[in-house]
N, C-alpha and C positions, 0 to 999 in steps of 0.2 A: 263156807256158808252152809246153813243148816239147808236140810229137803222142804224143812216144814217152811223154812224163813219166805216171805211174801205171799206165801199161797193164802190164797182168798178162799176159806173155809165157810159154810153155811152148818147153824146147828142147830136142829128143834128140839124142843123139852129142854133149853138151855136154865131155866129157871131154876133150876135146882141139883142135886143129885150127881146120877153121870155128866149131864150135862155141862154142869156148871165148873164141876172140877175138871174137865178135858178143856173147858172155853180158858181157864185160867192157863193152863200147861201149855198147852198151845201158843197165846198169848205172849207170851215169856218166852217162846222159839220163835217170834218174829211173826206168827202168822196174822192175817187180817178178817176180820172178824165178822158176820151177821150172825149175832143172839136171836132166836126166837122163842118163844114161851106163849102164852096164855098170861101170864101174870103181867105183868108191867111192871109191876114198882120193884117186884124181882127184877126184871133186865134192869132197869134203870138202876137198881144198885148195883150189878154185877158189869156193868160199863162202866159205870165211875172208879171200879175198885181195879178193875183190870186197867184203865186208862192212869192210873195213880201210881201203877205199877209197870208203868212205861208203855202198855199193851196198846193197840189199836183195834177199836169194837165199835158195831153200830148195833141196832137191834130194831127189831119190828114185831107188833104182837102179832099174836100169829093161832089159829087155829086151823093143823092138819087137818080135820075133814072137811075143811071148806078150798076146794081146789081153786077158784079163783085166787084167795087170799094166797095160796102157797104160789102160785105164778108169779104175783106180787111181790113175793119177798125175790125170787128169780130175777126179775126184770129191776128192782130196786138194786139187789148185788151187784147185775153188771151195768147199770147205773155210775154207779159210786166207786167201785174199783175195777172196770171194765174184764171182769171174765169172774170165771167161778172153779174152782180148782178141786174143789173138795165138800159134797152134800153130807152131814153127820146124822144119818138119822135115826136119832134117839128116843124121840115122844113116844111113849106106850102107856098102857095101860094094865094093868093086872086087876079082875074080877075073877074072884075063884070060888067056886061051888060045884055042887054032883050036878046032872045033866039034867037028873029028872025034878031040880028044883025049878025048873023052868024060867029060870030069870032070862026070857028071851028079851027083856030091853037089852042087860047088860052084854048079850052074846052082840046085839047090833052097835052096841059102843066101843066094844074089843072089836070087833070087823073092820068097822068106821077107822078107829084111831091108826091100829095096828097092823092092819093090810093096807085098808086105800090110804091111809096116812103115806106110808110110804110109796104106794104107787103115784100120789098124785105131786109129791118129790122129786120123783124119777123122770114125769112128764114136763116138770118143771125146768128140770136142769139139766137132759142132756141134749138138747138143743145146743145149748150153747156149749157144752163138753164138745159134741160132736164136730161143730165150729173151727172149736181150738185144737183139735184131734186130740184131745188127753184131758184126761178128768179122771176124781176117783169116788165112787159111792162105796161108804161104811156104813151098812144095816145093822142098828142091834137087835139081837135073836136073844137068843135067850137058850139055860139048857132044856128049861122049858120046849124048845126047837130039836132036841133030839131026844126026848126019855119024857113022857107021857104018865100023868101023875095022879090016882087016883083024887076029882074031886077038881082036877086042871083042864081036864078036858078041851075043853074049848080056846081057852086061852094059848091052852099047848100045840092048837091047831092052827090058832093065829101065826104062832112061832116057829111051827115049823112051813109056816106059808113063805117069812118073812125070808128063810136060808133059801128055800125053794127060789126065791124072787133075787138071790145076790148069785146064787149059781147061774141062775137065766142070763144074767147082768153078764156074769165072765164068758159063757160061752158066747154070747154076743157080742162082744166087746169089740170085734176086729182090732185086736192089735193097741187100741186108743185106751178104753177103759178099763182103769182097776175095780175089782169088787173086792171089798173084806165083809165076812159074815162075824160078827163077834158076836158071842154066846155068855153071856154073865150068871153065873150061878148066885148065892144067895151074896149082895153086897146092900152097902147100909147106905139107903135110900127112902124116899116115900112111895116108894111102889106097894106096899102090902095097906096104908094106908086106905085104900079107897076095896075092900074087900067086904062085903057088905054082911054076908052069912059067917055066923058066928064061930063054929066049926072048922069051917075052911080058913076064919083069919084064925084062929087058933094054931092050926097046925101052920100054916104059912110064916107066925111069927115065931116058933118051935125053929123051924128052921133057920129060920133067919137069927137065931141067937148067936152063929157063927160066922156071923155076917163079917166079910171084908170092906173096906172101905173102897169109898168111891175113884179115890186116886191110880188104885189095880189099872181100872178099865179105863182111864184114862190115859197110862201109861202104854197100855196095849195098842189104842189109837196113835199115838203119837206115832210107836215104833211103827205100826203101817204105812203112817203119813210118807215117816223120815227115810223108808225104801227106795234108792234108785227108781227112776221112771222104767225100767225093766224089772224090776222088781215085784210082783203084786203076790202080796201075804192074804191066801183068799179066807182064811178058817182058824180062829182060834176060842176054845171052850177056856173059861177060866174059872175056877171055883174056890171057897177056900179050903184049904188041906182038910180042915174037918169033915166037909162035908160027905156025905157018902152018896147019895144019888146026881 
C-alpha cells in the first residue's frame, strides 16, 4: 500500500499549473481529493478528468485571502472524508518590479495571497491535524525564498516569509507535524502571467525560457507525501539544470 494511498489531501491554486498536475499524480496513488481554485470551470474540469481516470476529487472555489472561506473548505474536508491528512499550499502570486515603482497595490496583493494565504491555511487545518496527532503541510516557496532578485524585491520577501513560516511549522511540530518547504525555480506555468511592468515581465520571461515543467514539482510532492510517517523531507530547491541563479 502506497503512503500517498487514502490520505485526504487539500490543494489551493489547484486550477492550473503546479497545482493541477500534483492533483493529477496524486490522484492516480489513491489519494483523496479537495481542489480549490478561483476558477470554477477549471475544477470542475479537473474533477471530471481525474475522476475518469479512476481518481477521487471534490472541489470548492476558493479565495486564500478570505479566511472565512479557507475554514470552509477545512470544515467541508472533514465533512466529507472525516480528517485532513495533507494541506498543499500552492496559490501565489508573482508581481515583479523595482521598489521605487511604487506599485503598493500590488505589494498588498503578494502579502494577501502569499503570506496570509497560507497563514490563514495553517489556521484552518491544524486543528484538526493536531486532533489526529499527524498531518503534514507543504508550503510552496519559491528560489525566489532564498536568493533575492534585482526588480523581485518584494515578491522575494513574500517567499522567503513563506520558508520562514514551514520552519516555524517543524520546530513546532511536537513530534505530529511534517513540514516540507518546496522551492521551484523557473517551471512552466502562469505565474509570470499576471506581471504588469514591462521590464520586469521581460526579464521574468528570459528566464523562464528554460522553464521545467509542471510535473518536476509535482513529483517532489508526491516523494514527501509517500515518506514514512517518521519521515519528514523538510527542504527541497528544484531548478532547471540551465538555470543559473
Amino acid at each position: 500500500m502506497s503512503e500517498v494511498e487514502n490520505k485526504v489531501v487539500i490543494i489551493t491554486g489547484a486550477s492550473s499549473g503546479l497545482g493541477e498536475a500534483t492533483a493529477h499524480m496524486l490522484a492516480k496513488r489513491g489519494a483523496k481529493l479537495m481542489l480549490t481554485a478561483r476558477r470554477e470551470d477549471r475544477l470542475k474540469q479537473l474533477k471530471e478528468s481525474i475522476e475518469k481516470e479512476g481518481g477521487q476529487a471534490e472541489y470548492q472555489v476558493l479565495d486564500v485571502t478570505d479566511r472565512q472561506a479557507v475554514q470552509a473548505v477545512a470544515d467541508r474536508t472533514v465533512e466529507l472524508f472525516g480528517r485532513i491528512d495533507v494541506l498543499l499550499a500552492n496559490a501565489g502570486l508573482m508581481q515583479l518590479a523595482p521598489i521605487d515603482k511604487l506599485n503598493v497595490d500590488e505589494w498588498d496583493t503578494m502579502i494577501d495571497v502569499n503570506i496570509k494565504g497560507v497563514l490563514y491555511g495553517l489556521a484552518a487545518v491544524l486543528p484538526t491535524m493536531r486532533k489526529q496527532g499527524s498531518g503534514h503541510i507543504i508550503n510552496l516557496s519559491s528560489v525566489a525564498g532564498h536568493v533575492v532578485f534585482p526588480g523581485a524585491a518584494v515578491y522575494c520577501a513574500t517567499k522567503y516569509a513563506v520558508k520562514a513560516l514551514s520552519e516555524g511549522i517543524r520546530q513546532e511540530s511536537n513530534g505530529e507535524i511534517r513540514a516540507t518547504n518546496i522551492s521551484p525555480g523557473a517551471v512552466a506555468t502562469e505565474l509570470t502571467d499576471h506581471i504588469t511592468d514591462p521590464d520586469a515581465r521581460k526579464a521574468a520571461n528570459d528566464l523562464y525560457a528554460v522553464a521545467i515543467d509542471a510535473d518536476a514539482i509535482a513529483r517532489a510532492v508526491t516523494y514527501a507525501i509517500e515518506q514514512p510517517g517518521d519521515v519528514d523531507v523538510n527542504e527541497m530547491i528544484i531548478r532547471p539544470t540551465k538555470q543559473e541563479l
